[in-house]
Biopython code that builds the backbone (N, CA, C, O; Angstrom):
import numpy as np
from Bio.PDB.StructureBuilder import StructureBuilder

atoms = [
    (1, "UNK", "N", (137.777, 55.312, 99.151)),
    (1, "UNK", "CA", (139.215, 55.182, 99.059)),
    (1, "UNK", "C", (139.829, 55.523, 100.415)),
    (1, "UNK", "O", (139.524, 56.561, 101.002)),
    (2, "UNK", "N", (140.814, 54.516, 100.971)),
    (2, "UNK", "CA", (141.759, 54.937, 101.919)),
    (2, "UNK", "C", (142.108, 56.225, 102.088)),
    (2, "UNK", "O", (142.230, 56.758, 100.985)),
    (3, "UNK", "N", (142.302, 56.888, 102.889)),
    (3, "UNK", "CA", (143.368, 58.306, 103.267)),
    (3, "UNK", "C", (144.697, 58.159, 104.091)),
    (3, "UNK", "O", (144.647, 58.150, 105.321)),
    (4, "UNK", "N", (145.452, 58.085, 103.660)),
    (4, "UNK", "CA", (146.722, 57.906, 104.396)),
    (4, "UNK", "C", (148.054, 59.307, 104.071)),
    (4, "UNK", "O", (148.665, 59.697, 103.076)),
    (5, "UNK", "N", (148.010, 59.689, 105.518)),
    (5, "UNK", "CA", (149.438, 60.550, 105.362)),
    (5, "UNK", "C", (150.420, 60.477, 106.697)),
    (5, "UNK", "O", (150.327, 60.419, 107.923)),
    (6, "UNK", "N", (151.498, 60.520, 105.568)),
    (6, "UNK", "CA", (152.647, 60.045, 106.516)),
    (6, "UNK", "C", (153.315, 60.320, 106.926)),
    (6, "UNK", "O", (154.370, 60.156, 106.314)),
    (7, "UNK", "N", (153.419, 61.027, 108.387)),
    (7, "UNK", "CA", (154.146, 62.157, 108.912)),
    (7, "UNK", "C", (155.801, 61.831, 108.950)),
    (7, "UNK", "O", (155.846, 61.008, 109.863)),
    (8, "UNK", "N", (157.252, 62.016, 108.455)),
    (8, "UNK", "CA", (158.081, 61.784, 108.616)),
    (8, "UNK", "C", (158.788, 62.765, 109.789)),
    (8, "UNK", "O", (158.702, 63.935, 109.416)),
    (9, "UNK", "N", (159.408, 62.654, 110.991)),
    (9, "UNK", "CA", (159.843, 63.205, 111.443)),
    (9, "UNK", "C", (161.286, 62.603, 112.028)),
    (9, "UNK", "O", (161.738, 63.384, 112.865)),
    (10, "UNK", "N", (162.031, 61.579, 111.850)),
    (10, "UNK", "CA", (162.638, 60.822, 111.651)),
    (10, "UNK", "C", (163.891, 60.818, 110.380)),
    (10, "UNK", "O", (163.823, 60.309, 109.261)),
    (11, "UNK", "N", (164.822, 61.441, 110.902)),
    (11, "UNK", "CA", (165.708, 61.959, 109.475)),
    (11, "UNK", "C", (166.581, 60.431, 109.674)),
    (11, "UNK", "O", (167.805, 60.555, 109.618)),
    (12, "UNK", "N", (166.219, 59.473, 109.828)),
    (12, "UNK", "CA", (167.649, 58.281, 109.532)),
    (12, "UNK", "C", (166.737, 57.655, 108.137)),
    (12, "UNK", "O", (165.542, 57.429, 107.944)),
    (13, "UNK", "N", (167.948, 57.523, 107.337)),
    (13, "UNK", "CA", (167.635, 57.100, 106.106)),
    (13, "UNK", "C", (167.130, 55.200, 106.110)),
    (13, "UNK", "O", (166.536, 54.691, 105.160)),
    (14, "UNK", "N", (167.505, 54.485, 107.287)),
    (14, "UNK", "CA", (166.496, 53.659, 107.172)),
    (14, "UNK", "C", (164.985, 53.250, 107.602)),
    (14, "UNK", "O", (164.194, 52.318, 107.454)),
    (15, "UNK", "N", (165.079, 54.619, 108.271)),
    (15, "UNK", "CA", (163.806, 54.557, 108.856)),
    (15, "UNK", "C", (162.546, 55.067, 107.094)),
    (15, "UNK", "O", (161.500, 54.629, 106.616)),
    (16, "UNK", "N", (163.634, 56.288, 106.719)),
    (16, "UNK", "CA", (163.285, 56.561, 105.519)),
    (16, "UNK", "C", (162.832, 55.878, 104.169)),
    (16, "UNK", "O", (162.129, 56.303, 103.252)),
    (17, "UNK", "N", (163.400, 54.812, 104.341)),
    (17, "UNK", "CA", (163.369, 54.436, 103.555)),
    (17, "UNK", "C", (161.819, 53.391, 103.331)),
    (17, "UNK", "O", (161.476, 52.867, 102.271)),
    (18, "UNK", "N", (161.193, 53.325, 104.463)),
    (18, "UNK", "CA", (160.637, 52.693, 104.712)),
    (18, "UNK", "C", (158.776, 53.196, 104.325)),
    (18, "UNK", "O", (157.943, 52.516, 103.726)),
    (19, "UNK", "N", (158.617, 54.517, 104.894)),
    (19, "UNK", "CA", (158.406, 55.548, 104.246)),
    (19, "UNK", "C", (157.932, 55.457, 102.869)),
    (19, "UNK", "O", (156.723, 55.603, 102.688)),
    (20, "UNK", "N", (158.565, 55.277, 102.039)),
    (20, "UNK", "CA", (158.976, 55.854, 100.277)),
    (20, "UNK", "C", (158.512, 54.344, 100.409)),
    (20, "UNK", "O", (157.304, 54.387, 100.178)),
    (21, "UNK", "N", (158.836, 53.161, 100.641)),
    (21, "UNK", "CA", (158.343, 52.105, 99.976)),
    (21, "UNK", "C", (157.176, 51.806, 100.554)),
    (21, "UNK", "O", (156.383, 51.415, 99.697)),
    (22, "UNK", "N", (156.634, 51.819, 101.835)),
    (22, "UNK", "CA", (155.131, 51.974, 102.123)),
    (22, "UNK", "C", (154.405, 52.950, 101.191)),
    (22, "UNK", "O", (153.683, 52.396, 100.363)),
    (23, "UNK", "N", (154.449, 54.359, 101.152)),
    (23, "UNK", "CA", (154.024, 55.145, 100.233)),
    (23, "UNK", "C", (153.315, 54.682, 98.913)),
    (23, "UNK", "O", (152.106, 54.730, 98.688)),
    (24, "UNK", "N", (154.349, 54.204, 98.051)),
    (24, "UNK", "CA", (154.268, 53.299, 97.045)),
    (24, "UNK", "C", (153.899, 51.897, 97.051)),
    (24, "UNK", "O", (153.867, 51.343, 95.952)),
    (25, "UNK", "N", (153.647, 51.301, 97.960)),
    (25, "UNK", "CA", (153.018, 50.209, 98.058)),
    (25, "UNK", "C", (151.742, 50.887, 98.111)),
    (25, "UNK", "O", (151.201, 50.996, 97.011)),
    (26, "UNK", "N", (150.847, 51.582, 99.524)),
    (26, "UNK", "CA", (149.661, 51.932, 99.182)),
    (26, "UNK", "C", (149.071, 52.527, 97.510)),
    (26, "UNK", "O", (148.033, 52.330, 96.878)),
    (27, "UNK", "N", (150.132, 53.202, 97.281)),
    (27, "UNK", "CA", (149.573, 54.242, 95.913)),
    (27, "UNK", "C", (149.144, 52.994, 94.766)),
    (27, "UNK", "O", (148.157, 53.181, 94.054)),
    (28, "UNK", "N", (149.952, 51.715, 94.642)),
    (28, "UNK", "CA", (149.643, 50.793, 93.675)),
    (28, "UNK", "C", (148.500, 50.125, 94.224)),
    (28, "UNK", "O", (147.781, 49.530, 93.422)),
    (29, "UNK", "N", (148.151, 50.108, 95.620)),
    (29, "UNK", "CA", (146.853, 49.749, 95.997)),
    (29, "UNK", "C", (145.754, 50.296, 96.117)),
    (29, "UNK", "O", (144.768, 49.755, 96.616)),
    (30, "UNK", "N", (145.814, 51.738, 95.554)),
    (30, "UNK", "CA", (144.907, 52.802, 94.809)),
    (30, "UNK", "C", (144.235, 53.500, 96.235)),
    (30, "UNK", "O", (143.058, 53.822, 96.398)),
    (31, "UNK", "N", (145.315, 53.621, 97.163)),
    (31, "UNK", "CA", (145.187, 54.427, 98.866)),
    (31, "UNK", "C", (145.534, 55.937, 98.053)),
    (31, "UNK", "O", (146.243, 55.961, 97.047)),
    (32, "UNK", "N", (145.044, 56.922, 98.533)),
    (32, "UNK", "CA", (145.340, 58.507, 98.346)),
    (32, "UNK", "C", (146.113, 58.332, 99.307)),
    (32, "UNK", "O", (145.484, 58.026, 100.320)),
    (33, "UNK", "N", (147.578, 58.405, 99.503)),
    (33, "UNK", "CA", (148.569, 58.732, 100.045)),
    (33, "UNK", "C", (149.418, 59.677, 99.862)),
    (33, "UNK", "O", (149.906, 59.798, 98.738)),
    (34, "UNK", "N", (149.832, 60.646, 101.004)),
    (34, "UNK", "CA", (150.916, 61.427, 101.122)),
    (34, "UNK", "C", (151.746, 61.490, 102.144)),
    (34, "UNK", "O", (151.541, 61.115, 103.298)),
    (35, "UNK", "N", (152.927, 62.097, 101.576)),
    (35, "UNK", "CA", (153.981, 62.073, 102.716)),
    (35, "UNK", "C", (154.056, 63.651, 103.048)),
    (35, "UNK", "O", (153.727, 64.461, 102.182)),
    (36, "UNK", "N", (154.464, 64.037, 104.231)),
    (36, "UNK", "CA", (155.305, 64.810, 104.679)),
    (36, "UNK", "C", (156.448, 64.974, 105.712)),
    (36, "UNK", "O", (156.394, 64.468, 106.833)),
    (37, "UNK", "N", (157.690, 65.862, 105.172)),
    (37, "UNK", "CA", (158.383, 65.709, 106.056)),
    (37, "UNK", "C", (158.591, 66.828, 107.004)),
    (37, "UNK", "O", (158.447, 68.018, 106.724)),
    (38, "UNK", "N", (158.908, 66.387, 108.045)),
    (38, "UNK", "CA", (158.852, 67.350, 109.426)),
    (38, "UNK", "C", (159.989, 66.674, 110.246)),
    (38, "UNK", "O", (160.385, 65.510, 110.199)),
    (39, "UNK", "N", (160.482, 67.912, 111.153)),
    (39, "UNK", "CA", (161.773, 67.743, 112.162)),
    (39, "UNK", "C", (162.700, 67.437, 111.460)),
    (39, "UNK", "O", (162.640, 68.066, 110.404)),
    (40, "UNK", "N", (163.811, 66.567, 111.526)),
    (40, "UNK", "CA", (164.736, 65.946, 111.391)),
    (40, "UNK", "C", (164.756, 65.445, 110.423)),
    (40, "UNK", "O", (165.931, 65.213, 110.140)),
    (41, "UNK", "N", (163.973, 65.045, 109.536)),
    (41, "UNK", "CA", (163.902, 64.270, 107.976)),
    (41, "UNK", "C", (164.242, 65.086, 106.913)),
    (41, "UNK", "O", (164.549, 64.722, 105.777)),
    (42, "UNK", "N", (164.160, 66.383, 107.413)),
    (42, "UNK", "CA", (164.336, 67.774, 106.045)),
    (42, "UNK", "C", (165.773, 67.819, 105.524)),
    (42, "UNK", "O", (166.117, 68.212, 104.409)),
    (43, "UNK", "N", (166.558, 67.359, 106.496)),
    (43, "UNK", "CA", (167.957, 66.684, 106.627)),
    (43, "UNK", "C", (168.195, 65.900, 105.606)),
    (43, "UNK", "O", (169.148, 66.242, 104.906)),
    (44, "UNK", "N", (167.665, 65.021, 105.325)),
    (44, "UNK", "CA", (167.605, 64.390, 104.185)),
    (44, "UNK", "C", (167.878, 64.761, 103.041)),
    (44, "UNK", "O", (168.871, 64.279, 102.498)),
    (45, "UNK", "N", (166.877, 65.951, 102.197)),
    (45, "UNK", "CA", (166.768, 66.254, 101.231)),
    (45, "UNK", "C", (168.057, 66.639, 100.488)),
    (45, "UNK", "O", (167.975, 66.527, 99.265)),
    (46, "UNK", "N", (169.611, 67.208, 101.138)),
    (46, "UNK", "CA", (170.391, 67.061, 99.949)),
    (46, "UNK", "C", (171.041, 66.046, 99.615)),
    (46, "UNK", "O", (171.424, 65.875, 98.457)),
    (47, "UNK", "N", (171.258, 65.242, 100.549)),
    (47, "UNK", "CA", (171.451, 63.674, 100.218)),
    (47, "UNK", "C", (170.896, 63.116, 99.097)),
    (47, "UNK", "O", (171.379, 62.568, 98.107)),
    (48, "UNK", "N", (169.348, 63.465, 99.594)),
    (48, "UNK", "CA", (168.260, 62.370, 98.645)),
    (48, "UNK", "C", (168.450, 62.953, 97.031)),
    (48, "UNK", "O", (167.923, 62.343, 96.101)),
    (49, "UNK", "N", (169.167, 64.057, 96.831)),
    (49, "UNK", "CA", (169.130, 64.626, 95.390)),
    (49, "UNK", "C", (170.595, 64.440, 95.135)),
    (49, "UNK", "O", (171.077, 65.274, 94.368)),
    (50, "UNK", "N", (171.479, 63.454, 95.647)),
    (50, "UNK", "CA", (172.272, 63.215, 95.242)),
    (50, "UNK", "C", (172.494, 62.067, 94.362)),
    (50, "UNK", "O", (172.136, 61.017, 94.894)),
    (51, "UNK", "N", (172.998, 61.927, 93.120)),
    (51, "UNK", "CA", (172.563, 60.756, 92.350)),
    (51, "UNK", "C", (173.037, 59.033, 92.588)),
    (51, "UNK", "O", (172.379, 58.086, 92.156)),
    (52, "UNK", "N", (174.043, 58.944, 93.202)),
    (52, "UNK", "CA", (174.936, 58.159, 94.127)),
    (52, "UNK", "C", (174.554, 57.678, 95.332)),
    (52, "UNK", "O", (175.166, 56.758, 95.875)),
    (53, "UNK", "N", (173.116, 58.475, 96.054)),
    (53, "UNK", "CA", (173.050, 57.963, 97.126)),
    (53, "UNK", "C", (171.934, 56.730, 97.044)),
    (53, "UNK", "O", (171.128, 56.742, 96.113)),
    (54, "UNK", "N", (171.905, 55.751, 97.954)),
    (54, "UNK", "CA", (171.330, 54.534, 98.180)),
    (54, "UNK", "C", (169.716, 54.613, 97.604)),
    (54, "UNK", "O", (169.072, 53.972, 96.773)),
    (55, "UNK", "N", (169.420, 55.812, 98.556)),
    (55, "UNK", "CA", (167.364, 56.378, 98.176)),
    (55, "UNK", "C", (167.302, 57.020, 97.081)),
    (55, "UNK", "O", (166.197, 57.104, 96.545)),
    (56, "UNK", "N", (168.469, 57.652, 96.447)),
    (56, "UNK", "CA", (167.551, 58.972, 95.195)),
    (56, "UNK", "C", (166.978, 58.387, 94.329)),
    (56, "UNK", "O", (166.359, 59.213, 93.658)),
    (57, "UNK", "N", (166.739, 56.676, 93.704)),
    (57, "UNK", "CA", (166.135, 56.547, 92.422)),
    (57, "UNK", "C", (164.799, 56.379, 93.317)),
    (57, "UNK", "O", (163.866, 56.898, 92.704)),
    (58, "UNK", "N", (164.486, 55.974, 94.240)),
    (58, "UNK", "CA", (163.269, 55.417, 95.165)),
    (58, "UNK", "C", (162.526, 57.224, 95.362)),
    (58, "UNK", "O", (161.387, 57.655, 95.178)),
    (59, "UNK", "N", (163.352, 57.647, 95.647)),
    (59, "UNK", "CA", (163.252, 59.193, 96.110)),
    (59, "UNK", "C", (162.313, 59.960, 94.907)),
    (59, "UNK", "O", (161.266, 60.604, 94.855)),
    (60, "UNK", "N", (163.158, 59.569, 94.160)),
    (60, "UNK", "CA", (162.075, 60.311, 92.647)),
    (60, "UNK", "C", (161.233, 60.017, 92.314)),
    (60, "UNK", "O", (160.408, 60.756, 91.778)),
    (61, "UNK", "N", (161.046, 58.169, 92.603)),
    (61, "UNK", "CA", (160.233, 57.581, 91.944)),
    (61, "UNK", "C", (158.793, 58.137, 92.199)),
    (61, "UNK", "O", (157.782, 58.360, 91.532)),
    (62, "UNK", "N", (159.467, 58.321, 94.333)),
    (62, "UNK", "CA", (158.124, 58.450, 94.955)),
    (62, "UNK", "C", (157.801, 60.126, 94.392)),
    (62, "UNK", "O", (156.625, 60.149, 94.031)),
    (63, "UNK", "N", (158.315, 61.215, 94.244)),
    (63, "UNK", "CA", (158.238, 62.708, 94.182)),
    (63, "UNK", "C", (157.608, 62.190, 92.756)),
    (63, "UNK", "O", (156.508, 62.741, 92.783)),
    (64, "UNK", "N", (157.643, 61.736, 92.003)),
    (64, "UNK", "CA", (157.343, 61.685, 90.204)),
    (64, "UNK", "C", (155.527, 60.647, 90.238)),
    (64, "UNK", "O", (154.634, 60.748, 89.397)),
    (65, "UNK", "N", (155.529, 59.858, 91.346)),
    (65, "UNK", "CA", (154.053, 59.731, 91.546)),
    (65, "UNK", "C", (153.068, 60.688, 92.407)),
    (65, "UNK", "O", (151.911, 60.355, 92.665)),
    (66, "UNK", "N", (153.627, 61.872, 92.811)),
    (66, "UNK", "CA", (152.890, 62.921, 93.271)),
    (66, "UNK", "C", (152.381, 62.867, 94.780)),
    (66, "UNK", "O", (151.416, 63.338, 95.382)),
    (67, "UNK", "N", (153.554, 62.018, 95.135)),
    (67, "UNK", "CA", (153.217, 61.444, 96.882)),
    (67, "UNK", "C", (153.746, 62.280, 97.593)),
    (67, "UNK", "O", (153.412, 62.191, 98.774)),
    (68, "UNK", "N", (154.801, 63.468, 97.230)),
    (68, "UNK", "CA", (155.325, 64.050, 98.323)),
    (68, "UNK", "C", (154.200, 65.187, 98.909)),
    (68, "UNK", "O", (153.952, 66.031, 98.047)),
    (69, "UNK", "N", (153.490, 65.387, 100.142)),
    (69, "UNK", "CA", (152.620, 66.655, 99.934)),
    (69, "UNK", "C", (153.402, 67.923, 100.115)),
    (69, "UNK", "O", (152.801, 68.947, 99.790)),
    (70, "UNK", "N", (155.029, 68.096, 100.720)),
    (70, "UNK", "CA", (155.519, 68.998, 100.845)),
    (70, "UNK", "C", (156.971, 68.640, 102.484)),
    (70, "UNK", "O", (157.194, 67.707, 103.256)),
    (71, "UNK", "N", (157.357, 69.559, 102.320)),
    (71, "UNK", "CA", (157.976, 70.081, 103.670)),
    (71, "UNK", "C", (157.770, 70.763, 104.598)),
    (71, "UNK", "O", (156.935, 71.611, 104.286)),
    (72, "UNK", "N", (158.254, 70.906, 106.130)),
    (72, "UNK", "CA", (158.135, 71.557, 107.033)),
    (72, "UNK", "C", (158.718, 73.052, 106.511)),
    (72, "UNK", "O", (159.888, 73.050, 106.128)),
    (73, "UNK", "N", (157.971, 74.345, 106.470)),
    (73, "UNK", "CA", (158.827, 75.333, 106.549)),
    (73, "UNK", "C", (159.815, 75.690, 107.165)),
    (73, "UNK", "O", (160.986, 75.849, 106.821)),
    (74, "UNK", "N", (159.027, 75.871, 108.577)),
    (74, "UNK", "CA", (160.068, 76.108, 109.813)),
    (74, "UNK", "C", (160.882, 75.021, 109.812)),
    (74, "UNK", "O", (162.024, 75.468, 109.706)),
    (75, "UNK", "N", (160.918, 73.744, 109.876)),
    (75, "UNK", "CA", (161.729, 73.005, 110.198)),
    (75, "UNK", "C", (163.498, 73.059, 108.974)),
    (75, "UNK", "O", (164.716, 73.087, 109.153)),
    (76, "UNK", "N", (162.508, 73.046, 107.793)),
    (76, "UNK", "CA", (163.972, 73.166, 106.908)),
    (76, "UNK", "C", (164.312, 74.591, 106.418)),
    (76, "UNK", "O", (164.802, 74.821, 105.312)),
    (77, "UNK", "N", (163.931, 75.753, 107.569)),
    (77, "UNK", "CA", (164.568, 77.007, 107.134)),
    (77, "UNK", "C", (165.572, 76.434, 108.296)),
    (77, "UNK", "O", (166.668, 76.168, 107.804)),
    (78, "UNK", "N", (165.489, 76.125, 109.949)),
    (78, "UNK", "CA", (165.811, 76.380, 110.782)),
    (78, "UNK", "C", (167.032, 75.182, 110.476)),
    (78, "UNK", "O", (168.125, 75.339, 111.020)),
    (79, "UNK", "N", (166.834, 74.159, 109.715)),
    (79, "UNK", "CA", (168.313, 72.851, 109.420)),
    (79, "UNK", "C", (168.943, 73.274, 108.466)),
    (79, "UNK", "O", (169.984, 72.643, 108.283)),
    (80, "UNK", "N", (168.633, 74.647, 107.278)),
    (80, "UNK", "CA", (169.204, 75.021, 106.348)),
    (80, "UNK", "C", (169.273, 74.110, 105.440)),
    (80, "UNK", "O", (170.290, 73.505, 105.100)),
    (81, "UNK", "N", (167.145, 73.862, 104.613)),
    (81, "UNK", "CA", (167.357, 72.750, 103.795)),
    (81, "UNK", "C", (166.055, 73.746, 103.014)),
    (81, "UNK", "O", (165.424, 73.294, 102.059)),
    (82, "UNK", "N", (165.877, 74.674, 103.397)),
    (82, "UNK", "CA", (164.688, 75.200, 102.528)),
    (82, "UNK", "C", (164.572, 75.447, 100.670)),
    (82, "UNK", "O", (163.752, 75.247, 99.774)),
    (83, "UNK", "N", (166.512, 76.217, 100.902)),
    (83, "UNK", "CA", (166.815, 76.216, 99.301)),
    (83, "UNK", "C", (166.888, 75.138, 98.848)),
    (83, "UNK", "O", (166.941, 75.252, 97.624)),
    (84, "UNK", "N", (166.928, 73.985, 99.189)),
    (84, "UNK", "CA", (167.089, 72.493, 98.862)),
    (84, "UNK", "C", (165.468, 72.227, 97.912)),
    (84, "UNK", "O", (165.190, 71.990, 96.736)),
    (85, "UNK", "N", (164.674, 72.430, 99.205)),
    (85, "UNK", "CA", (163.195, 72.121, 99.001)),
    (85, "UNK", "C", (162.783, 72.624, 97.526)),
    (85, "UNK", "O", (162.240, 72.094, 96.557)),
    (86, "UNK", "N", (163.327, 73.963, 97.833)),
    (86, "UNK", "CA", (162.596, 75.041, 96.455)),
    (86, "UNK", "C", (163.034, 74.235, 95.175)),
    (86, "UNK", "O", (162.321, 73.920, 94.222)),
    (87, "UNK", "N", (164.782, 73.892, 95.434)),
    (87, "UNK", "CA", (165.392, 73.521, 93.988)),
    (87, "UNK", "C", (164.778, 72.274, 93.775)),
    (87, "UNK", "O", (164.960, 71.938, 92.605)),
    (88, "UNK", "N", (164.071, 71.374, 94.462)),
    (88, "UNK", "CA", (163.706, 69.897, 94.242)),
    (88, "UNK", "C", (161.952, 70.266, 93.919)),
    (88, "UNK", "O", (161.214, 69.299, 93.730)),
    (89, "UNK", "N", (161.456, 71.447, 93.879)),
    (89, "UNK", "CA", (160.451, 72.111, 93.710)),
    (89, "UNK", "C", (159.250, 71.064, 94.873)),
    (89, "UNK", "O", (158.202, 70.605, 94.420)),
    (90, "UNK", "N", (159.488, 70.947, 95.686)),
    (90, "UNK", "CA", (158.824, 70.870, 96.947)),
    (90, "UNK", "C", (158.211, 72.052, 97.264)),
    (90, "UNK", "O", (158.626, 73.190, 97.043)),
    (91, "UNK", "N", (156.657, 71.528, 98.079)),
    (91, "UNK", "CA", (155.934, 72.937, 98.280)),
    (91, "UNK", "C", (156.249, 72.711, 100.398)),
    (91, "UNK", "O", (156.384, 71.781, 101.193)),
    (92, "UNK", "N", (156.223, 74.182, 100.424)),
    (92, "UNK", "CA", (156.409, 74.601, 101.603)),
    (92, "UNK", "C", (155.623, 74.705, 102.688)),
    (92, "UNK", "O", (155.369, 75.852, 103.055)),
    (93, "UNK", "N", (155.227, 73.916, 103.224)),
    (93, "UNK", "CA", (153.722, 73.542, 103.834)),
    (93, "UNK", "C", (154.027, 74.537, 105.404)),
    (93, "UNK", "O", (155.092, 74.448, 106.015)),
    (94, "UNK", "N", (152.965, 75.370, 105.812)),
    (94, "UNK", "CA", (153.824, 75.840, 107.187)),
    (94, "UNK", "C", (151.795, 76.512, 108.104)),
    (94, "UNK", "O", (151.541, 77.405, 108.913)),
    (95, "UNK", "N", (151.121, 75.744, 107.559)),
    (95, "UNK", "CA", (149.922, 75.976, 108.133)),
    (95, "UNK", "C", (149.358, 76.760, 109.691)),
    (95, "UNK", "O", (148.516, 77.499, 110.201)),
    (96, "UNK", "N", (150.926, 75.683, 109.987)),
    (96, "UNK", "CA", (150.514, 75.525, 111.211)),
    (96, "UNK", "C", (151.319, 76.387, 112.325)),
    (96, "UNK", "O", (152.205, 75.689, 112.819)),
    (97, "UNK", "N", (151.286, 77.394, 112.743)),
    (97, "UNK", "CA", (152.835, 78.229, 113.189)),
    (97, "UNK", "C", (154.293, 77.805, 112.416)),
    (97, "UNK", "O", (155.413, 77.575, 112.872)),
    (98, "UNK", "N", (153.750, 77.810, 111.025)),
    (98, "UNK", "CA", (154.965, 77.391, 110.434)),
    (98, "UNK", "C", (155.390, 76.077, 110.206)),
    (98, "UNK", "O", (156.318, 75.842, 109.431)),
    (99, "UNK", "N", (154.629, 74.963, 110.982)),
    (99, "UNK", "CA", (154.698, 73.948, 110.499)),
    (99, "UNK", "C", (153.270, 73.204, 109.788)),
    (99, "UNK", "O", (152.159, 73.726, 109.877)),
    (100, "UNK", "N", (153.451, 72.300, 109.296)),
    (100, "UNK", "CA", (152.692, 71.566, 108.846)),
    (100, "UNK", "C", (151.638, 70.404, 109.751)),
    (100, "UNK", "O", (151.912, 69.336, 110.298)),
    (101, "UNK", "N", (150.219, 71.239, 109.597)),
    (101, "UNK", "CA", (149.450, 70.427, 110.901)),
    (101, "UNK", "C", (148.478, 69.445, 110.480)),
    (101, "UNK", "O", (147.653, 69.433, 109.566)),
    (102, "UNK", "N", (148.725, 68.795, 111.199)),
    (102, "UNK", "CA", (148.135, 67.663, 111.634)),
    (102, "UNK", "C", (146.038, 67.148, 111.631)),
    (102, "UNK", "O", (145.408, 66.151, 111.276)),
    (103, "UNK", "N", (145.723, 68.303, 112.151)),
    (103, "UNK", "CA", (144.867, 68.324, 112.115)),
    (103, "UNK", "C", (143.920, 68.469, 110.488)),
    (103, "UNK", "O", (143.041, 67.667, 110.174)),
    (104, "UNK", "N", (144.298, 69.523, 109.720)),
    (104, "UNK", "CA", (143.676, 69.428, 109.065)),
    (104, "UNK", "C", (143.571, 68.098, 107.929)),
    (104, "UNK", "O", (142.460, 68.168, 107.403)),
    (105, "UNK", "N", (144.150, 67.231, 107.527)),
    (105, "UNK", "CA", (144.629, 66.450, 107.682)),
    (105, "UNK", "C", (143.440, 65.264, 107.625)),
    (105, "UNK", "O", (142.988, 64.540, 106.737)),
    (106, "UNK", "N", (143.134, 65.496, 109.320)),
    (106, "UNK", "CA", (142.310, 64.207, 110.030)),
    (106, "UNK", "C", (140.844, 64.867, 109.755)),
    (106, "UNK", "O", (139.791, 64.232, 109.819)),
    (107, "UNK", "N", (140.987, 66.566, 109.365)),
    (107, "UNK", "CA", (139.721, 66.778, 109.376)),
    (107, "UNK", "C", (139.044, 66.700, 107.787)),
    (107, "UNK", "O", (137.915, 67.068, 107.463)),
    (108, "UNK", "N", (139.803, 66.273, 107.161)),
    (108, "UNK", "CA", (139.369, 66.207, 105.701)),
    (108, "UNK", "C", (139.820, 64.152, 105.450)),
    (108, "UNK", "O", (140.107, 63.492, 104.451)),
    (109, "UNK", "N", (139.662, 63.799, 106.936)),
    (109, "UNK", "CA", (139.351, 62.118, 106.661)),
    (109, "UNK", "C", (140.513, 61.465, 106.395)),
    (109, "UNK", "O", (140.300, 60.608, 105.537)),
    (110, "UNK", "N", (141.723, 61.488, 106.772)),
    (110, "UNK", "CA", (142.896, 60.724, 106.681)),
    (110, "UNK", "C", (143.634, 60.443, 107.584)),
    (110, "UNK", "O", (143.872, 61.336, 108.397)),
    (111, "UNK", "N", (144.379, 58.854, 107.801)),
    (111, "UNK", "CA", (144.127, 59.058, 108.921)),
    (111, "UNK", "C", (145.756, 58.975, 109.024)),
    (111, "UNK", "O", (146.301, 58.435, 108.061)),
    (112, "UNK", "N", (146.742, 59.526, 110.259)),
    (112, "UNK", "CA", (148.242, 60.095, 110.196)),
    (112, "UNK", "C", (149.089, 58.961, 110.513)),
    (112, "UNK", "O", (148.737, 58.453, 111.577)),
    (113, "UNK", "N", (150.036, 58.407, 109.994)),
    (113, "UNK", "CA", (150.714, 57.605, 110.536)),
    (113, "UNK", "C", (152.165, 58.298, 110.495)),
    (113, "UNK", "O", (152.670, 58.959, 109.588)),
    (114, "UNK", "N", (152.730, 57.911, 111.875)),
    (114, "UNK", "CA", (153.813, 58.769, 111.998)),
    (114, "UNK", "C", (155.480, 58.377, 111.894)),
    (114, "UNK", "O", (155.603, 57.162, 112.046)),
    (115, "UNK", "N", (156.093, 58.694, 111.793)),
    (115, "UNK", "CA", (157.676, 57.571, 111.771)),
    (115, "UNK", "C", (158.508, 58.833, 111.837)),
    (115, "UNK", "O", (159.737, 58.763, 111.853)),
]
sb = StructureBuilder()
sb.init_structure("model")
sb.init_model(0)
sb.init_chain("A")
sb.init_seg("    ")
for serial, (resi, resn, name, xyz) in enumerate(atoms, 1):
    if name == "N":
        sb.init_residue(resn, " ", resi, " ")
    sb.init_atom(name, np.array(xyz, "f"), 0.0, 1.0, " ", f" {name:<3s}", serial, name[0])
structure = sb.get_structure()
């Protein structure tokens, strides 16, 4: 089986969006895919739990097939999106000096694509 994870660091919602429907395209093509978000994308998250906005039904769809692997710690304590994370029950990924690395990742065979 494929390994694919998908580094988001890119908070514009069309870049985002792009993301969530790749995601889900691999997952119906039976790829082990995950996302994470890092930098600027953590930004996102109270938007994306807003029910009105453009991504939240895409948003769930993808969190409700078990694609999200988590968030940047550091990144969404430091944008003030962490309580966001918790309430959307996102796990807090921070491996890596607090962020979420890369490496382990490639060392358990997957390979990173970034946006």
């Amino acid at each position: 089986m494929k390994k694919i994870v998908l580094f988001v660091f890119n908070g514009d919602p069309m870049c985002f969006i792009h993301v969530l429907l790749n995601a889900l395209d691999m997952k119906e093509r039976e790829y082990d895919v995950s996302i994470v978000l890092e930098g600027a994308s953590v930004k996102l998250l109270p938007e994306l739990n807003k029910p009105d906005h453009p991504l939240h039904k895409l948003w769930e769809k993808t969190k409700a097939a078990g694609l999200v692997a988590g968030v940047c710690k550091a990144c969404s304590h430091k944008l003030g999106t962490i309580d966001e994370a918790g309430n959307q029950g996102l796990t807090l990924l921070d491996d890596m000096s607090g962020h979420p690395g890369i490496a382990g990742y490639r060392e358990s065979g997957y390979e990173v694509i970034t946006f």
